[in-house]
DSSP file (Angstrom, degrees, kcal/mol; ACC not computed):
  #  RESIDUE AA STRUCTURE BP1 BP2  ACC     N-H-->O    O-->H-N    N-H-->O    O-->H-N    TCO  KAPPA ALPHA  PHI   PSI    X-CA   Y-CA   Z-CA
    1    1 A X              0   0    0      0, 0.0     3,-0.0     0, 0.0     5,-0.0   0.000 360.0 360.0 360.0 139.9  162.9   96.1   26.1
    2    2 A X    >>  -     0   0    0      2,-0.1     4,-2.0     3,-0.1     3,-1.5  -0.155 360.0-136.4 -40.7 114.9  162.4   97.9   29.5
    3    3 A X  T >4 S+     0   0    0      1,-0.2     3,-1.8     2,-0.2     4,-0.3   0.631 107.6  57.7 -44.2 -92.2  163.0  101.7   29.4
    4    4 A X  T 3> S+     0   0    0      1,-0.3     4,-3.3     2,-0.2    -1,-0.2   0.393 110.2  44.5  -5.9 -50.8  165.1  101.1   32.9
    5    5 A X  H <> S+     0   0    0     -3,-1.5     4,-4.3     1,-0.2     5,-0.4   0.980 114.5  48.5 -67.6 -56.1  167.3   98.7   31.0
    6    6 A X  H <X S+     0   0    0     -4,-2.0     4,-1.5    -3,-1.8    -2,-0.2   0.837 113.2  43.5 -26.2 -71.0  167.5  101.0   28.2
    7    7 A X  H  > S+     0   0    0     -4,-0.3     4,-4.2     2,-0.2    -1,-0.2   0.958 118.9  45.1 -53.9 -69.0  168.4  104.1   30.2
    8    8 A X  H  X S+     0   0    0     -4,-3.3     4,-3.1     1,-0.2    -2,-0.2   0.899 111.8  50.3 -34.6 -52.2  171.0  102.2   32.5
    9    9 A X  H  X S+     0   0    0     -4,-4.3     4,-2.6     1,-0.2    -1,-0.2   0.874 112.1  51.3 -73.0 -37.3  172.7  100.2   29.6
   10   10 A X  H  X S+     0   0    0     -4,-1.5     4,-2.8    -5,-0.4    -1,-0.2   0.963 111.6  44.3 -23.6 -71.1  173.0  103.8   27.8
   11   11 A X  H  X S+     0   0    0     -4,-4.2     4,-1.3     2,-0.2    -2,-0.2   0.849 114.7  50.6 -59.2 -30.1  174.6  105.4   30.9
   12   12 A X  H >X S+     0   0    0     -4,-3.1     4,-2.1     1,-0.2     3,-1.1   0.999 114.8  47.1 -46.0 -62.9  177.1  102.0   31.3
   13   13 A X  H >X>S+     0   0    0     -4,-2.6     5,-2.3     1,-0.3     4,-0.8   0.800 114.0  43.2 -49.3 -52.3  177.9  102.6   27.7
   14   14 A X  H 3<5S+     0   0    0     -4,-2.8    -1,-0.3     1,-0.3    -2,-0.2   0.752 105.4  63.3 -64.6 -32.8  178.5  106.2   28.0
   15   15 A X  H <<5S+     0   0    0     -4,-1.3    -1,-0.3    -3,-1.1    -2,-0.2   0.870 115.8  31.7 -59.3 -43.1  180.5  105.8   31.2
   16   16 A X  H <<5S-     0   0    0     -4,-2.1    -2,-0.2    -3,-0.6    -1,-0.2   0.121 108.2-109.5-139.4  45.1  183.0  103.8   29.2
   17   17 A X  T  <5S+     0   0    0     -4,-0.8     2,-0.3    -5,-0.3    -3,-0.2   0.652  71.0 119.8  91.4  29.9  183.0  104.8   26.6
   18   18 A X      < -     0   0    0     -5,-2.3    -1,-0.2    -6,-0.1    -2,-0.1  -0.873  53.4-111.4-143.1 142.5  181.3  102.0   24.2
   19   19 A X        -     0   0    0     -2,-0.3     4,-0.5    -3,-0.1     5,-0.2  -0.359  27.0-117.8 -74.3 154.0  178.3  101.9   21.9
   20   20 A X  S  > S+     0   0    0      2,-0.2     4,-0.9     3,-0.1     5,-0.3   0.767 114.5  50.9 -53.9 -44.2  175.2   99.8   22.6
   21   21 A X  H  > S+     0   0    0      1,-0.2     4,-1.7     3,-0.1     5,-0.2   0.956 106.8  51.0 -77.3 -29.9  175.6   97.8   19.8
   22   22 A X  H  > S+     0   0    0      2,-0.2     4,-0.7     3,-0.1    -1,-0.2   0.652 106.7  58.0 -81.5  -2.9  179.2   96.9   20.5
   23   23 A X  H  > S+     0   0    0     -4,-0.5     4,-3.3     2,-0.2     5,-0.3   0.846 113.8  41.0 -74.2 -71.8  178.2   95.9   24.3
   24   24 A X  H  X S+     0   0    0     -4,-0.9     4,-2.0     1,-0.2    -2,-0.2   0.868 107.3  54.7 -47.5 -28.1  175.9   93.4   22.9
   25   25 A X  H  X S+     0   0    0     -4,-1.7     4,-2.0    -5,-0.3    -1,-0.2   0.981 112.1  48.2 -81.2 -37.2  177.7   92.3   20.4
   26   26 A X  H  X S+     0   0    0     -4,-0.7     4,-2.5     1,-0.2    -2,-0.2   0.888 111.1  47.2 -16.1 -68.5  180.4   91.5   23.1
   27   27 A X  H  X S+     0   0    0     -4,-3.3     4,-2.9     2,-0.2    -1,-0.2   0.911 106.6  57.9 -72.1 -27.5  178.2   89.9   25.4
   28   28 A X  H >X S+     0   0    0     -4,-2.0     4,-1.7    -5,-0.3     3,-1.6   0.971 108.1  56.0 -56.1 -69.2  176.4   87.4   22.2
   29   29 A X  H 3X S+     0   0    0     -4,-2.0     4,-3.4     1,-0.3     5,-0.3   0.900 109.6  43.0 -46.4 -62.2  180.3   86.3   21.7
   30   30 A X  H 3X S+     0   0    0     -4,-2.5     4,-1.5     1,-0.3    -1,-0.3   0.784 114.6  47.5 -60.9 -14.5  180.6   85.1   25.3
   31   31 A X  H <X S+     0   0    0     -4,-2.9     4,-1.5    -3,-1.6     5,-0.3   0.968 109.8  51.3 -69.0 -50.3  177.8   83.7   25.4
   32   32 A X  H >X S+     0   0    0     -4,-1.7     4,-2.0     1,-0.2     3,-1.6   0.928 115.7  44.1  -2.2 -75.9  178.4   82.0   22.2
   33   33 A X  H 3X S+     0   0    0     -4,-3.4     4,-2.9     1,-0.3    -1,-0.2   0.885 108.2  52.5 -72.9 -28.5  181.7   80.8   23.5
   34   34 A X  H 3X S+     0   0    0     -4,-1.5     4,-1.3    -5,-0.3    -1,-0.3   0.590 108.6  54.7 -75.3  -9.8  180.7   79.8   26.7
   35   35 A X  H <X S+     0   0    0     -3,-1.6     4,-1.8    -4,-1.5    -1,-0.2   0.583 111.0  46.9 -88.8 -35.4  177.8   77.6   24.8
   36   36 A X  H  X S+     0   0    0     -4,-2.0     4,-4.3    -5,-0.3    -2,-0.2   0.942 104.4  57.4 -78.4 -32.2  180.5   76.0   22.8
   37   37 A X  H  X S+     0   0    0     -4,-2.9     4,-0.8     2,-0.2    -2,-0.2   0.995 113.8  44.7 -55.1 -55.3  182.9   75.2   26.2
   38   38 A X  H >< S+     0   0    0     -4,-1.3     3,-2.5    -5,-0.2    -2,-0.2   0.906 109.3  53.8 -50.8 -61.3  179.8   73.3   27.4
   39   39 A X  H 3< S+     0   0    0     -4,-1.8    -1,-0.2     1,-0.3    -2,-0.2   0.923 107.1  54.0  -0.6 -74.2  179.4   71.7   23.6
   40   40 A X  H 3< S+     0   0    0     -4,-4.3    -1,-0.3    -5,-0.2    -2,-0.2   0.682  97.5 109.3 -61.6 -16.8  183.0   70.6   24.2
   41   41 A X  S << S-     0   0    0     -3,-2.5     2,-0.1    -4,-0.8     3,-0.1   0.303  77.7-116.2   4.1 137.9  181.9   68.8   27.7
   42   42 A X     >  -     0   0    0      1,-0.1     4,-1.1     0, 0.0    -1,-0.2  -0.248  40.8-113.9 -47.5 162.8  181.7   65.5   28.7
   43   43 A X  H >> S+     0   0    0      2,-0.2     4,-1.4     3,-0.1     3,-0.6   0.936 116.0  45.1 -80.3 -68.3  177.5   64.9   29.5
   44   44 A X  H 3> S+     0   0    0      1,-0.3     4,-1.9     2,-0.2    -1,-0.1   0.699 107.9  50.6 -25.7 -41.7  178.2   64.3   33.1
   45   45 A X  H 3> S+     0   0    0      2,-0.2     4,-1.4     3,-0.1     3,-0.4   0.964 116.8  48.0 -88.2 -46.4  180.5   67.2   33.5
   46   46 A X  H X< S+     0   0    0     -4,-1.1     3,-1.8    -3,-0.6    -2,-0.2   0.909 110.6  57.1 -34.3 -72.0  177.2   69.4   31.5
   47   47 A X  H 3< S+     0   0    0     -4,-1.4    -1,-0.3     1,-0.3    -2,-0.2   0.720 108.0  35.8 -13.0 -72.8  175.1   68.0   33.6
   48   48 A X  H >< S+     0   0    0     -4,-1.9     3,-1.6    -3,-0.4     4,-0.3   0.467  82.4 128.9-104.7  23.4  176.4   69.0   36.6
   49   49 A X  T << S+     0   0    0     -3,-1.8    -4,-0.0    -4,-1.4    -3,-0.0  -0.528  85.4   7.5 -57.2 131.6  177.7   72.6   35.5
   50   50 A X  T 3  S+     0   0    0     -2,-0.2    -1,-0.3     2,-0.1    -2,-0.1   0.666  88.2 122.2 -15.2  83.8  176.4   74.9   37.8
   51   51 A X    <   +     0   0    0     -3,-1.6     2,-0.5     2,-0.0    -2,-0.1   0.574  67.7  67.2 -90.7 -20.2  174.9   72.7   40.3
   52   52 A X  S    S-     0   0    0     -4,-0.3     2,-0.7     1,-0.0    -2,-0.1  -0.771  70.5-152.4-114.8 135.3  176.9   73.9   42.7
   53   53 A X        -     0   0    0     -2,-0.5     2,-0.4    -3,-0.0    -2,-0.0  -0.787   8.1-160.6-108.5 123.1  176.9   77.8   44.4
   54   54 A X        -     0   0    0     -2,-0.7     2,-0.1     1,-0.0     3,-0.0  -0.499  33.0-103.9 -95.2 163.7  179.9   79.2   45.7
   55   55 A X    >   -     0   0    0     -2,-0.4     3,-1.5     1,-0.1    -1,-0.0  -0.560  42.1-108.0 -78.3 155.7  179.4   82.2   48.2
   56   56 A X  T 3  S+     0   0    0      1,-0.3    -1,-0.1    -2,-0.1    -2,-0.0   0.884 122.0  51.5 -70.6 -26.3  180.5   85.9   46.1
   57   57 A X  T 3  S+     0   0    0      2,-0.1     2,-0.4    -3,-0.0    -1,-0.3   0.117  76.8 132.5-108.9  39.2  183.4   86.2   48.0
   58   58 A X    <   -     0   0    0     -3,-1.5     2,-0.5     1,-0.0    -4,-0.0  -0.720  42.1-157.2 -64.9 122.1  184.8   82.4   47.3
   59   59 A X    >>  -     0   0    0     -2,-0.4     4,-1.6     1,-0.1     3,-1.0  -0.905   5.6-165.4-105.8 112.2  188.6   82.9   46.3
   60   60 A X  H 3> S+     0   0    0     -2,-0.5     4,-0.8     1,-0.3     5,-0.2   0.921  91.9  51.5 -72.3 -29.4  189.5   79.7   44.2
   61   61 A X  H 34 S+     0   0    0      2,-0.2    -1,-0.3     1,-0.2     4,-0.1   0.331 110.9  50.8-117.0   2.8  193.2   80.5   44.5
   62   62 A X  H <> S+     0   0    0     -3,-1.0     4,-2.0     3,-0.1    -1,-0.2   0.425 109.8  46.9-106.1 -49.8  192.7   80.9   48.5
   63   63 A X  H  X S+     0   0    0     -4,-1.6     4,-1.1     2,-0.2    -2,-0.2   0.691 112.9  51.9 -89.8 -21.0  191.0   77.6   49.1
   64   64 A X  H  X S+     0   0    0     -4,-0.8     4,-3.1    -5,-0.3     5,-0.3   0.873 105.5  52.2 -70.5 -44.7  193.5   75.8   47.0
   65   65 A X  H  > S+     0   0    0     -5,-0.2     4,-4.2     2,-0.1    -2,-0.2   0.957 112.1  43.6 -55.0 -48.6  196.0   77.0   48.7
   66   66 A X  H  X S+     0   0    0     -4,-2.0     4,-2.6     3,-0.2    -2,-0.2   0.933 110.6  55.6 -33.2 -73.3  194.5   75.9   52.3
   67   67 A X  H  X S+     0   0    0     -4,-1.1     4,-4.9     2,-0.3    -1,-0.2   0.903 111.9  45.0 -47.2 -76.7  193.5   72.4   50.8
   68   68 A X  H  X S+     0   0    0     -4,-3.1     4,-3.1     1,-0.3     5,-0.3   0.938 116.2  50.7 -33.2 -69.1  197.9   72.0   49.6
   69   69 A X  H  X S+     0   0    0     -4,-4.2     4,-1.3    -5,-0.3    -1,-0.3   0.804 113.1  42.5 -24.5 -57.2  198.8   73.2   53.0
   70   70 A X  H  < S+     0   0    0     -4,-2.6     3,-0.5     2,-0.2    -2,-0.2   0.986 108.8  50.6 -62.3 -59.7  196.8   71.1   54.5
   71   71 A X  H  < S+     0   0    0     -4,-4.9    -2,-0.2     1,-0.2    -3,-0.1   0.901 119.8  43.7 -36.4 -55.4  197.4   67.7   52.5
   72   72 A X  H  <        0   0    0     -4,-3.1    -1,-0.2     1,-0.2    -2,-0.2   0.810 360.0 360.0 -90.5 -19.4  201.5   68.3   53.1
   73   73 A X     <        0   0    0     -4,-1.3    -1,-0.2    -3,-0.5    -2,-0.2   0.610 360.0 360.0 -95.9 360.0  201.7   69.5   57.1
């Protein structure tokens, strides 16, 4: 692995307070599980998982709201 990566993921780890090995193993479950939510999928709905890019400051609970708002006034 890149020393850079190495060094950073160290300092993360140190910062709060967590081993190396227990970050990774962390992140292998979610990926895991997020490999099985697709599994559980339709093909279409696979398919088109993440086709789409939202901007970083898209608020799903913001745009919903709009959307309701709109539909009933």
């Amino acid at each position: 692995m890149d020393k850079k990566v190495i060094e950073a993921s160290k300092r993360y780890a140190r910062k709060n307070q967590l081993s190396l090995s227990a970050i990774i193993e962390s992140y292998l479950k979610e990926l895991s599980s997020r490999q099985k939510k697709m599994e559980d999928l339709p093909p279409i709905t696979r398919k088109l998982a993440g086709s789409v890019k939202l901007p970083e400051d898209f608020d799903e609970k913001i745009m919903l709201t709009d959307e309701i708002a709109g539909k009933y006034l």
